[in-house]
N, CA, C and O atoms as a GROMACS GRO file, in nm:
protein
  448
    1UNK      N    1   8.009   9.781  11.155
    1UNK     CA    2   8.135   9.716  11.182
    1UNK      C    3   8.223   9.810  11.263
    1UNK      O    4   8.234   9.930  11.240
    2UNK      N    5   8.291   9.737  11.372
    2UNK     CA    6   8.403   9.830  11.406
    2UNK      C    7   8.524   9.788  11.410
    2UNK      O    8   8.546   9.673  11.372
    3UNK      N    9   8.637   9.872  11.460
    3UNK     CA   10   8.749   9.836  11.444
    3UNK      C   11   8.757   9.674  11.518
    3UNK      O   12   8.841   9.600  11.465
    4UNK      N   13   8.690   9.625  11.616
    4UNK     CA   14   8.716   9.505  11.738
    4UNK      C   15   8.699   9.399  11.648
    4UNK      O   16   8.771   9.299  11.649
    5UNK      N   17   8.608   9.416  11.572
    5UNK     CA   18   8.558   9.314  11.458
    5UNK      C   19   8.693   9.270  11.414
    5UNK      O   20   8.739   9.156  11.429
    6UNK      N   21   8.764   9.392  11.346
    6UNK     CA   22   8.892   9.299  11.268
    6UNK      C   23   9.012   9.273  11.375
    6UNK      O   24   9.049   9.156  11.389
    7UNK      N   25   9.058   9.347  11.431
    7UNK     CA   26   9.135   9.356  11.542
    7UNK      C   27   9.126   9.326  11.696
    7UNK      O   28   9.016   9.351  11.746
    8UNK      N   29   9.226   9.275  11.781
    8UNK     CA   30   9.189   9.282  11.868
    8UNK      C   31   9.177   9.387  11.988
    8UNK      O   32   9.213   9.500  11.955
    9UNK      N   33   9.145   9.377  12.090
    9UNK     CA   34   9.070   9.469  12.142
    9UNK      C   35   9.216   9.512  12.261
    9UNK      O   36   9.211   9.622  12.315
   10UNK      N   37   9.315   9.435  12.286
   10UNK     CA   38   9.392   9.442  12.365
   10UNK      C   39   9.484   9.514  12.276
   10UNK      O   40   9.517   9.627  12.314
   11UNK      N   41   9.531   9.470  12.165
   11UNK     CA   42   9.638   9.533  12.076
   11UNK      C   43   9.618   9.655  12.072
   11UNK      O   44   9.696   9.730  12.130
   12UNK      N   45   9.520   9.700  12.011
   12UNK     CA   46   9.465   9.840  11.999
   12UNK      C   47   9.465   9.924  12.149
   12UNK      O   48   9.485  10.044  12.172
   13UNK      N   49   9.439   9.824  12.230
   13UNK     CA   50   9.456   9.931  12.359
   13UNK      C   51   9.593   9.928  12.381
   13UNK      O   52   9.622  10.030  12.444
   14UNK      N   53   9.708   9.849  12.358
   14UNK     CA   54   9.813   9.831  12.379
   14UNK      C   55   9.884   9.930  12.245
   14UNK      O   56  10.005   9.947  12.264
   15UNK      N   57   9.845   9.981  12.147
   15UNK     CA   58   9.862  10.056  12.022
   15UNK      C   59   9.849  10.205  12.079
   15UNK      O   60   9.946  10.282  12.080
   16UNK      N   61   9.690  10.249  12.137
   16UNK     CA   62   9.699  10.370  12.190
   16UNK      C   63   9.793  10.453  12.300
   16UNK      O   64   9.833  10.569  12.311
   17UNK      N   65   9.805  10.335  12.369
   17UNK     CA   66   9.900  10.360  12.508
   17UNK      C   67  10.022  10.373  12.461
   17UNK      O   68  10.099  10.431  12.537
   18UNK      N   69  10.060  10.339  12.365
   18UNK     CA   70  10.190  10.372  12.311
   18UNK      C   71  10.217  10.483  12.266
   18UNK      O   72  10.335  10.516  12.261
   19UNK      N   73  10.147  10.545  12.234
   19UNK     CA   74  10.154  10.683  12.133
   19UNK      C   75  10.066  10.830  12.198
   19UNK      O   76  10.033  10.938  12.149
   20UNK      N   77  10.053  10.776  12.306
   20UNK     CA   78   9.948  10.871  12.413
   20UNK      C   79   9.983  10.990  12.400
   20UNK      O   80   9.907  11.082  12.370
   21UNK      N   81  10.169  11.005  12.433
   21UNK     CA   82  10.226  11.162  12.402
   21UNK      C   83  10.209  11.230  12.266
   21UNK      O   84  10.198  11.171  12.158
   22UNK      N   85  10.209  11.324  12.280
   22UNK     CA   86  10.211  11.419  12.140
   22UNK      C   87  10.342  11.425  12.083
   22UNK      O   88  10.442  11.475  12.134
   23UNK      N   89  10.326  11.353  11.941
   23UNK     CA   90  10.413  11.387  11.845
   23UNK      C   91  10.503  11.235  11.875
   23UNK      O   92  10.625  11.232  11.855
   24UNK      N   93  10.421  11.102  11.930
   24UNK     CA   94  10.470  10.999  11.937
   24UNK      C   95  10.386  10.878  11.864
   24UNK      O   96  10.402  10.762  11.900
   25UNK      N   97  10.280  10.920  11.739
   25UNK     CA   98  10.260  10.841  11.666
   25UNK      C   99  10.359  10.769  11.552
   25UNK      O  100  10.426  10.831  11.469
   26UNK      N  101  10.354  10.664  11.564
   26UNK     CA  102  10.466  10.597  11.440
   26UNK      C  103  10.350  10.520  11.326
   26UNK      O  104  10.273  10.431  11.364
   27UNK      N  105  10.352  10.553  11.239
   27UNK     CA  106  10.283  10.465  11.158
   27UNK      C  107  10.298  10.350  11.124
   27UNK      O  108  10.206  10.303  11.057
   28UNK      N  109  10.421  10.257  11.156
   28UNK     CA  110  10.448  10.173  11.131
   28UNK      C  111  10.485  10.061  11.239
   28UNK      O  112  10.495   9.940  11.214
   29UNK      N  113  10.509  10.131  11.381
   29UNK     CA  114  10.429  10.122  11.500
   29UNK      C  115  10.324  10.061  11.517
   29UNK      O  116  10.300   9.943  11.540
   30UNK      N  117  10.248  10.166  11.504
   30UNK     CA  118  10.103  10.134  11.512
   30UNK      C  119  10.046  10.019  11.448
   30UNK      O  120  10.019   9.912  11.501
   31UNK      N  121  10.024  10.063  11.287
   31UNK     CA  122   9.995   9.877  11.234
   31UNK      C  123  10.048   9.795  11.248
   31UNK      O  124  10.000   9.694  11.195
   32UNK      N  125  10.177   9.779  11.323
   32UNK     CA  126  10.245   9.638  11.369
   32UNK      C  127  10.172   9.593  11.508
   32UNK      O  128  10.137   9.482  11.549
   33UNK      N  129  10.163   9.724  11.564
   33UNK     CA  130  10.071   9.636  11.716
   33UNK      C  131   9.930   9.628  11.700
   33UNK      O  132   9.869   9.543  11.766
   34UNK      N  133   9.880   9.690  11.637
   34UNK     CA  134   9.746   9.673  11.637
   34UNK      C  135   9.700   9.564  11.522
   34UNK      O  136   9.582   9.531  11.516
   35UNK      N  137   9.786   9.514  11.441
   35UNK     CA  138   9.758   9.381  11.400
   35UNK      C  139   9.760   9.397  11.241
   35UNK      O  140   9.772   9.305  11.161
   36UNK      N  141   9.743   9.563  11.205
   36UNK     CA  142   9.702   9.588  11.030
   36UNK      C  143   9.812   9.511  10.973
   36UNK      O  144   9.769   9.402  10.934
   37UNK      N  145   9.928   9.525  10.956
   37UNK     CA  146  10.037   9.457  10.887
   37UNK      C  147  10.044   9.310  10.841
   37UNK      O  148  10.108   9.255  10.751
   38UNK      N  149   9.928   9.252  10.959
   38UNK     CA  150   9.916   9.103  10.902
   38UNK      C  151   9.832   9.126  10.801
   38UNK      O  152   9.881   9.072  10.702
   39UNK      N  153   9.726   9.179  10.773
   39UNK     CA  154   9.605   9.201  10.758
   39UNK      C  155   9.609   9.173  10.588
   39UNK      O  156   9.711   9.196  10.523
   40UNK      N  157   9.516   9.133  10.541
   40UNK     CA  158   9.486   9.107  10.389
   40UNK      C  159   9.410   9.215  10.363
   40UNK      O  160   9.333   9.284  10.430
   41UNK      N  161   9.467   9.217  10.194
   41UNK     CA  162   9.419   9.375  10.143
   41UNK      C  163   9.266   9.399  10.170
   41UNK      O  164   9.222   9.503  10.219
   42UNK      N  165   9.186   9.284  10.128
   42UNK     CA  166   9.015   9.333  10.153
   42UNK      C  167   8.983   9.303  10.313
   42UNK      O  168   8.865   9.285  10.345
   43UNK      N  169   9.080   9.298  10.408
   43UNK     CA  170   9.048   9.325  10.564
   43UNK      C  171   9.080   9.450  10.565
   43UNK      O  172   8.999   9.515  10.630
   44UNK      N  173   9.209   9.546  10.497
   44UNK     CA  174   9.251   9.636  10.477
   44UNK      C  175   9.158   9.764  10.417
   44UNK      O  176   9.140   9.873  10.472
   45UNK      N  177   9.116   9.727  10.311
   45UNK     CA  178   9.020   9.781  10.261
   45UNK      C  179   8.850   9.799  10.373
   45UNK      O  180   8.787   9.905  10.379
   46UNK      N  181   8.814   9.687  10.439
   46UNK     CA  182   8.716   9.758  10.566
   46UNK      C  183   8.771   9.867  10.640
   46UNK      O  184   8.707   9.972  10.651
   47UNK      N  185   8.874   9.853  10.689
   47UNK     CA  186   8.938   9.934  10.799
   47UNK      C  187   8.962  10.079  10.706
   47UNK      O  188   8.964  10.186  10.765
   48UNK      N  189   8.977  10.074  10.578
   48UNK     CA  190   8.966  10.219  10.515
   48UNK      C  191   8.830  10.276  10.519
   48UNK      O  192   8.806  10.375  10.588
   49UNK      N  193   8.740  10.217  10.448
   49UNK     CA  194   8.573  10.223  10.499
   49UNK      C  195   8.598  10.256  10.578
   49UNK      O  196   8.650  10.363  10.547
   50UNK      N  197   8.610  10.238  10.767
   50UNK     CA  198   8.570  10.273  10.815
   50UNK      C  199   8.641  10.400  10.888
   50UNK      O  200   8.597  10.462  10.984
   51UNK      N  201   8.724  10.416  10.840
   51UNK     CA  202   8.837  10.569  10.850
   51UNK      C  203   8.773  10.671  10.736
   51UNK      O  204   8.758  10.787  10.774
   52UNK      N  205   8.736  10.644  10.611
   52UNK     CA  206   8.661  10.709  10.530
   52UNK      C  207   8.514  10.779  10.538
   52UNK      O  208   8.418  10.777  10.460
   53UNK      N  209   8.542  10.858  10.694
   53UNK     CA  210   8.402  10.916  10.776
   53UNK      C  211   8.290  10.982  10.676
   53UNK      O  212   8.173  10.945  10.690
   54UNK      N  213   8.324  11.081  10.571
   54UNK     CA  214   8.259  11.122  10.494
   54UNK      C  215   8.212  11.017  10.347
   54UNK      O  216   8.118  11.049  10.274
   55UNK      N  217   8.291  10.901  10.327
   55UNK     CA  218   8.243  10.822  10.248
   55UNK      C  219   8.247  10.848  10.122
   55UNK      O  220   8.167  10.814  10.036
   56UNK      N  221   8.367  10.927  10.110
   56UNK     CA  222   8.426  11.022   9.952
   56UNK      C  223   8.521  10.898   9.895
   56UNK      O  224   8.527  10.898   9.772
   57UNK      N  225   8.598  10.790   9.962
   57UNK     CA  226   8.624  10.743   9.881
   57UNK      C  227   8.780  10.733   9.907
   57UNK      O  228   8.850  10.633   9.895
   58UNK      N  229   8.820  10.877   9.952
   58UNK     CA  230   8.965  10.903   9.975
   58UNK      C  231   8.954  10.946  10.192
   58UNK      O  232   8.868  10.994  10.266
   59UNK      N  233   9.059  10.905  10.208
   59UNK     CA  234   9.085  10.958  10.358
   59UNK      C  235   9.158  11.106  10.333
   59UNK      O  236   9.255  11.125  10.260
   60UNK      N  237   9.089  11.202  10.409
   60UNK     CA  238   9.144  11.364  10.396
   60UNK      C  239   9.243  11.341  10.517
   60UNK      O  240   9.261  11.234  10.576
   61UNK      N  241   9.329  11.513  10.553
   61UNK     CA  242   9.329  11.559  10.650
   61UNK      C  243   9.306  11.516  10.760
   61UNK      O  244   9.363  11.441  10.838
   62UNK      N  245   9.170  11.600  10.759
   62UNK     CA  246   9.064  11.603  10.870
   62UNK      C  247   9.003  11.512  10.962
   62UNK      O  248   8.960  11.529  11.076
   63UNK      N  249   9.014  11.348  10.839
   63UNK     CA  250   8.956  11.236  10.899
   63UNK      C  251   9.114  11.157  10.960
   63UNK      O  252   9.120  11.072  11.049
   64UNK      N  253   9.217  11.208  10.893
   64UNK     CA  254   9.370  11.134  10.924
   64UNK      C  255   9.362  11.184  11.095
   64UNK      O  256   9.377  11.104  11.187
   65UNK      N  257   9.332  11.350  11.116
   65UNK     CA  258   9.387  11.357  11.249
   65UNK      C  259   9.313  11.292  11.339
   65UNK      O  260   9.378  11.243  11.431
   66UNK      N  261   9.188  11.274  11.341
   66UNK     CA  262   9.131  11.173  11.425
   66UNK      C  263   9.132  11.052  11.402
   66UNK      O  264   9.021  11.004  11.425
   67UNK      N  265   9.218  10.962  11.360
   67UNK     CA  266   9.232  10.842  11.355
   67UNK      C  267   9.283  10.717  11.418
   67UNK      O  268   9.292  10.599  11.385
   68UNK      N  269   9.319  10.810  11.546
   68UNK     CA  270   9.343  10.685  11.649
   68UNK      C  271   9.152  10.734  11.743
   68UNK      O  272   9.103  10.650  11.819
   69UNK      N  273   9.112  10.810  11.729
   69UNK     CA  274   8.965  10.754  11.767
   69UNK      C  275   8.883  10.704  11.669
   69UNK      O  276   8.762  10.725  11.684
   70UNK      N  277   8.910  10.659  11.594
   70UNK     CA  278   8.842  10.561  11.520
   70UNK      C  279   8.886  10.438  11.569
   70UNK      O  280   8.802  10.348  11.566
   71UNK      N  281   9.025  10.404  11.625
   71UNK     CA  282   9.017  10.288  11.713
   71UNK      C  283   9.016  10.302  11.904
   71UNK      O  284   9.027  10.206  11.980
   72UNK      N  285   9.006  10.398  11.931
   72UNK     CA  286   8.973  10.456  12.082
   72UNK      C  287   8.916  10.565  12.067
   72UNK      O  288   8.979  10.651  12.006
   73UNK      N  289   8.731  10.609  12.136
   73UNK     CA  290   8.693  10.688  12.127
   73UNK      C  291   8.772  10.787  12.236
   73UNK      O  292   8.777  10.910  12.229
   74UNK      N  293   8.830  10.705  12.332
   74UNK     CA  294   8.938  10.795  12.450
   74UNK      C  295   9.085  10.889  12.355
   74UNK      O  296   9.160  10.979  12.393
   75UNK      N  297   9.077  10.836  12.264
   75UNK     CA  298   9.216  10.838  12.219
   75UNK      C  299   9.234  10.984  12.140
   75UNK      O  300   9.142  11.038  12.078
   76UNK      N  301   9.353  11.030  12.150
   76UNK     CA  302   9.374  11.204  12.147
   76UNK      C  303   9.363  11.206  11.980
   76UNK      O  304   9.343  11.102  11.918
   77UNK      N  305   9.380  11.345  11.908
   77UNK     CA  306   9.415  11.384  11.778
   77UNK      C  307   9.572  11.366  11.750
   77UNK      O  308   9.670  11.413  11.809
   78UNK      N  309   9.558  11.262  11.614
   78UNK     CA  310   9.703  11.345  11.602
   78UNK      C  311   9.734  11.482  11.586
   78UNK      O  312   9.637  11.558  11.585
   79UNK      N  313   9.880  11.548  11.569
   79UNK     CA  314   9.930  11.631  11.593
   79UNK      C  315   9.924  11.688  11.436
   79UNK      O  316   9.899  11.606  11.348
   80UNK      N  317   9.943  11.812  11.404
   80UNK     CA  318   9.964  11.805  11.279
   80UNK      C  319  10.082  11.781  11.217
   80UNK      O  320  10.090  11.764  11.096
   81UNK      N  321  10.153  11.780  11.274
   81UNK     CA  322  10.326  11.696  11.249
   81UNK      C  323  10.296  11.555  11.194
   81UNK      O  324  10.344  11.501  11.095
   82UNK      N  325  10.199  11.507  11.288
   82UNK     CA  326  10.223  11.363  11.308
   82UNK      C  327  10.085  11.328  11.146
   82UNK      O  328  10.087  11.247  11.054
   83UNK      N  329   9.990  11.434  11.185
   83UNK     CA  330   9.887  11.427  11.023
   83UNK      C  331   9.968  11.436  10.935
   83UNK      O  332   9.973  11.326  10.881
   84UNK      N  333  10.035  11.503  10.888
   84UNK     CA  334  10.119  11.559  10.777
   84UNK      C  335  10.185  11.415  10.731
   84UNK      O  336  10.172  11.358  10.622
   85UNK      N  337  10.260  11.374  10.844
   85UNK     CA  338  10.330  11.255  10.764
   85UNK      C  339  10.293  11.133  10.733
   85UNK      O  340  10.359  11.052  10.667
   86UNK      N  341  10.139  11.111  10.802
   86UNK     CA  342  10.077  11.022  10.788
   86UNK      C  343  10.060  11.049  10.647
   86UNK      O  344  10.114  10.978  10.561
   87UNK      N  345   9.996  11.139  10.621
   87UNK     CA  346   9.921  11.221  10.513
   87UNK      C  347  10.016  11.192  10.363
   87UNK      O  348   9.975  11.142  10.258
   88UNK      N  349  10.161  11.246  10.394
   88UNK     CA  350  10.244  11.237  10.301
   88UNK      C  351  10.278  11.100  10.249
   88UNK      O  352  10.302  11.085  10.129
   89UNK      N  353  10.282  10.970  10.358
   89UNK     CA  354  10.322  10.833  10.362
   89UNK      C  355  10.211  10.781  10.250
   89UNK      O  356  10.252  10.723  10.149
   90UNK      N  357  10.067  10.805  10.270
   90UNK     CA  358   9.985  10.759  10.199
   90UNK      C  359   9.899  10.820  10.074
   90UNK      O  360   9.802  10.784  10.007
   91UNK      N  361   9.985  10.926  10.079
   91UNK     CA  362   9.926  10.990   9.931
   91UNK      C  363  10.020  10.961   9.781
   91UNK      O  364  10.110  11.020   9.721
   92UNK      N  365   9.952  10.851   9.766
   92UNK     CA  366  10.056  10.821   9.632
   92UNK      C  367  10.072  10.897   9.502
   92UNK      O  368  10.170  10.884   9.430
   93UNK      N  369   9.923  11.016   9.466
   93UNK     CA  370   9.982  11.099   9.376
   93UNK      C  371   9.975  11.243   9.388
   93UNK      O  372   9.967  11.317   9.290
   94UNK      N  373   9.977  11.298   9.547
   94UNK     CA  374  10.016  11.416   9.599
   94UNK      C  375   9.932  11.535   9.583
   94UNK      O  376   9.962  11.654   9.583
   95UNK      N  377   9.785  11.456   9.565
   95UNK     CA  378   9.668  11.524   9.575
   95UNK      C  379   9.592  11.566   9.712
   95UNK      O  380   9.484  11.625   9.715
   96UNK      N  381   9.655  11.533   9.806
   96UNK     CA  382   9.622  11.550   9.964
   96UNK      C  383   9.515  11.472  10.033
   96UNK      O  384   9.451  11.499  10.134
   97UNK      N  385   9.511  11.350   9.938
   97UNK     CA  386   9.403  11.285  10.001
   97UNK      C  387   9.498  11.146   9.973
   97UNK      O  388   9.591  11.150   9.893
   98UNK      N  389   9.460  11.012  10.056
   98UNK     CA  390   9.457  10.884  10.006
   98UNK      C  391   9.358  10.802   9.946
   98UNK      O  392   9.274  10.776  10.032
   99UNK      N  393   9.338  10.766   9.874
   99UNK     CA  394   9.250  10.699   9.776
   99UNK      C  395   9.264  10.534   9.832
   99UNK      O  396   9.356  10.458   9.864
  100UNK      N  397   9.067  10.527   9.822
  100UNK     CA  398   9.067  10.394   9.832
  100UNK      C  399   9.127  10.288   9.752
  100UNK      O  400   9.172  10.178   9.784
  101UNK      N  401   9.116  10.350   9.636
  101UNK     CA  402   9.133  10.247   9.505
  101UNK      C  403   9.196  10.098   9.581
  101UNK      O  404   9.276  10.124   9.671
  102UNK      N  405   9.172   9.957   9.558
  102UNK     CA  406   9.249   9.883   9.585
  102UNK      C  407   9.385   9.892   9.604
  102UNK      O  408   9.449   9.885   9.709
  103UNK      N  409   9.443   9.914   9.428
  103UNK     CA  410   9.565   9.942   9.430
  103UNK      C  411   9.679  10.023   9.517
  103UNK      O  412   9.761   9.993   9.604
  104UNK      N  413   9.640  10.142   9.446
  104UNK     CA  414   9.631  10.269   9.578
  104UNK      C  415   9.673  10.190   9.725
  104UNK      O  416   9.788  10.157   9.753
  105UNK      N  417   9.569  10.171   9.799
  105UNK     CA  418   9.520  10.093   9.923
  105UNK      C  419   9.661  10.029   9.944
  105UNK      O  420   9.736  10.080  10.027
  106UNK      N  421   9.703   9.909   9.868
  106UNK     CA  422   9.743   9.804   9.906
  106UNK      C  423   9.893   9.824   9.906
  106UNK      O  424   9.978   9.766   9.974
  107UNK      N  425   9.908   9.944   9.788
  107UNK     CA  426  10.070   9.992   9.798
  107UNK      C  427  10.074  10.042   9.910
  107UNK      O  428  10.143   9.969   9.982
  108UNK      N  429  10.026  10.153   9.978
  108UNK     CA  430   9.996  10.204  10.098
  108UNK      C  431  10.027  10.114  10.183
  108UNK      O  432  10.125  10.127  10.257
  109UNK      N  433   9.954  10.015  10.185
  109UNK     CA  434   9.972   9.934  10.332
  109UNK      C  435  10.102   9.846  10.329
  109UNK      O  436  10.161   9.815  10.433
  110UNK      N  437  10.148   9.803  10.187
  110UNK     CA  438  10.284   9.721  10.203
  110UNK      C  439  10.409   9.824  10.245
  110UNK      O  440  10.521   9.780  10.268
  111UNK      N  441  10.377   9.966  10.251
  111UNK     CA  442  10.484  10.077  10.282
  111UNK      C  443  10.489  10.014  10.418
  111UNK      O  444  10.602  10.027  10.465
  112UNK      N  445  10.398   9.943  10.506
  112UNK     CA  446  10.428   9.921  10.640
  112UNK      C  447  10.437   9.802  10.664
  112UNK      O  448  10.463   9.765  10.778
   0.00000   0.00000   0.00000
């Protein structure tokens, strides 16, 4: 599965182009143009799968800063400014990871 599957293919290119500069990712931005915000929790839940590169369960760091190439293989790293707050937005109990858990998940995504 990839991201085109759930999303469309214009949004997402219209999502990257937005945030091209460094230290101009918005998280809330982003899933508004690229379509996540409509999105139902178990469409929500694929799109974690498939950000969940190592398949632990939780999104790290490591997999946060590359996460606009998970929807553009063109598409830069975030910044660590811009990881950090991603990072902080979705860690609901400040263990440095986000957890799939549904729950978890779904509070996460209504933050946006």
């Amino acid at each position: 599965m990839t991201m085109t599957d759930l999303l469309a293919a214009s949004d997402i290119s219209t999502a990257i182009n937005a945030c091209k500069a460094k230290d101009s990712f918005s998280l809330k931005t982003f899933f508004a143009t690229v379509g996540l915000s409509k999105k139902s929790p178990p469409e929500i839940e694929k799109v974690f799968k498939m950000l969940d590169q190592d398949k632990s369960g939780f999104i790290e760091q490591d997999e946060l800063q590359l996460f606009l190439q998970k929807f553009s293989k063109g598409a830069r790293a975030l910044t660590a400014a811009e990881t950090k707050a991603f990072l902080m937005a979705g860690d609901m109990d400040g263990d440095g990871k986000i957890v799939q858990a549904k729950a978890e998940w779904a509070k996460y995504y209504k933050l946006f």
